[in-house]
C-alpha positions in Angstrom: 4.5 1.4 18.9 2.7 2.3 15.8 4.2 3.0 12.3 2.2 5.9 10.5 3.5 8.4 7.7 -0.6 10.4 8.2 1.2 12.9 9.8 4.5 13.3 9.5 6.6 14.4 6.3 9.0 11.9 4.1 11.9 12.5 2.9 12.7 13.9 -0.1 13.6 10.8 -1.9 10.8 9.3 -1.1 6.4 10.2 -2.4 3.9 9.5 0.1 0.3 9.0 -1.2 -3.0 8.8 0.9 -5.8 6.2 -0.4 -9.2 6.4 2.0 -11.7 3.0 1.5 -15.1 4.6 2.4 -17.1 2.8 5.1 -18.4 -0.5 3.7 -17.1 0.4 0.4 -14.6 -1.7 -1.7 -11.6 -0.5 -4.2 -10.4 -2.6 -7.0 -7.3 -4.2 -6.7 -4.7 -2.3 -9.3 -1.7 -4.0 -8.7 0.4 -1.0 -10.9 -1.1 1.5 -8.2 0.8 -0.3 -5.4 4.4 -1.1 -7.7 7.5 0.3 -5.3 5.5 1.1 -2.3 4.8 0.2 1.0 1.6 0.4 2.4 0.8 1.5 6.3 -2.5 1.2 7.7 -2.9 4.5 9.0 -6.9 4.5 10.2 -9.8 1.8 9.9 -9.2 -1.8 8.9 -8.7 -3.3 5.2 -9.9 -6.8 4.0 -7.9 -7.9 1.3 -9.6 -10.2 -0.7 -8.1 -12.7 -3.3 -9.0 -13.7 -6.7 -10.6 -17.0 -5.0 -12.6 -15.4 -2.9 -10.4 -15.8 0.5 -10.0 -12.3 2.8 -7.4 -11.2 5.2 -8.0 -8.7 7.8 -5.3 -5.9 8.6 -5.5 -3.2 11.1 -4.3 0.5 11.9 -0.6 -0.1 12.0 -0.4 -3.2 9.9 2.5 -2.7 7.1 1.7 -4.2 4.0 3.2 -5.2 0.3 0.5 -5.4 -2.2 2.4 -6.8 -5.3 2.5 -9.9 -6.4 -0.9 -11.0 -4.6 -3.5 -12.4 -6.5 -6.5 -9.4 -5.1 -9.4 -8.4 -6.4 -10.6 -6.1 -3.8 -9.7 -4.0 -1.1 -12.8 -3.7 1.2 -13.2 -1.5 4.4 -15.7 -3.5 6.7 -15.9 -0.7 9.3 -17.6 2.1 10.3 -14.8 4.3 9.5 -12.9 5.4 6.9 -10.0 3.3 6.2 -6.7 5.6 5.2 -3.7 3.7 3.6 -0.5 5.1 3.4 1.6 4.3 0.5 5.1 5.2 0.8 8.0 4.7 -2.5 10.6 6.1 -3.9 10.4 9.7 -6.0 11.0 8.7 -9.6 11.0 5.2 -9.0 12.1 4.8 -12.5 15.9 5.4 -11.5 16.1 2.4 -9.4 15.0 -0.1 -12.0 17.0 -2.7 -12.5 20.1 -2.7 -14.4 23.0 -4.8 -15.9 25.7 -5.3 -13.6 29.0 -3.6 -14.7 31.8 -5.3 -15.8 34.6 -4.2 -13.5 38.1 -3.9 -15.6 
């Protein structure tokens, strides 16, 4: 079974935003444009390639996390466009981290 939000709506607590990698093109890594989301593979394939030069391969379907990784680009080595899915929460601001209360 594959997992795609390309067509189908999320809920209201949640943004969905659609990133295309033209054919044999490549997209700076931006690792503030991925904070909170998750990322679907929704068409093409994605090399994700590191600040050392290394690349990973991911496919339509492939869920990814792109925070925290040491990228420098996001290439599409296909023929085809590669869409990326990124799903997070709507006003991800309220779900920052807070203090813990002090129950009394």
């Amino acid at each position: 079974m594959s997992v795609t939000f390309l067509e189908r709506a999320v809920r209201p607590a949640f943004e969905r935003r659609t990133v295309a990698v033209p054919p044999g093109c490549e997209r700076a890594y931006n690792e503030a444009e991925w904070r909170d989301a998750v990322v679907v593979v929704a068409r093409g394939e994605i090399d994700l390639e590191s600040s050392a030069g290394a690349s990973c391969r991911f496919g339509a379907g492939d869920i990814l996390w792109l925070v925290g990784l040491p990228l420098r680009w996001l290439r599409n080595p296909g023929r085809e466009p590669a869409v990326l899915i990124a799903v997070s929460r709507a006003g991800s601001d309220e779900f920052s981290p807070r203090p813990p209360s002090n129950p009394t």
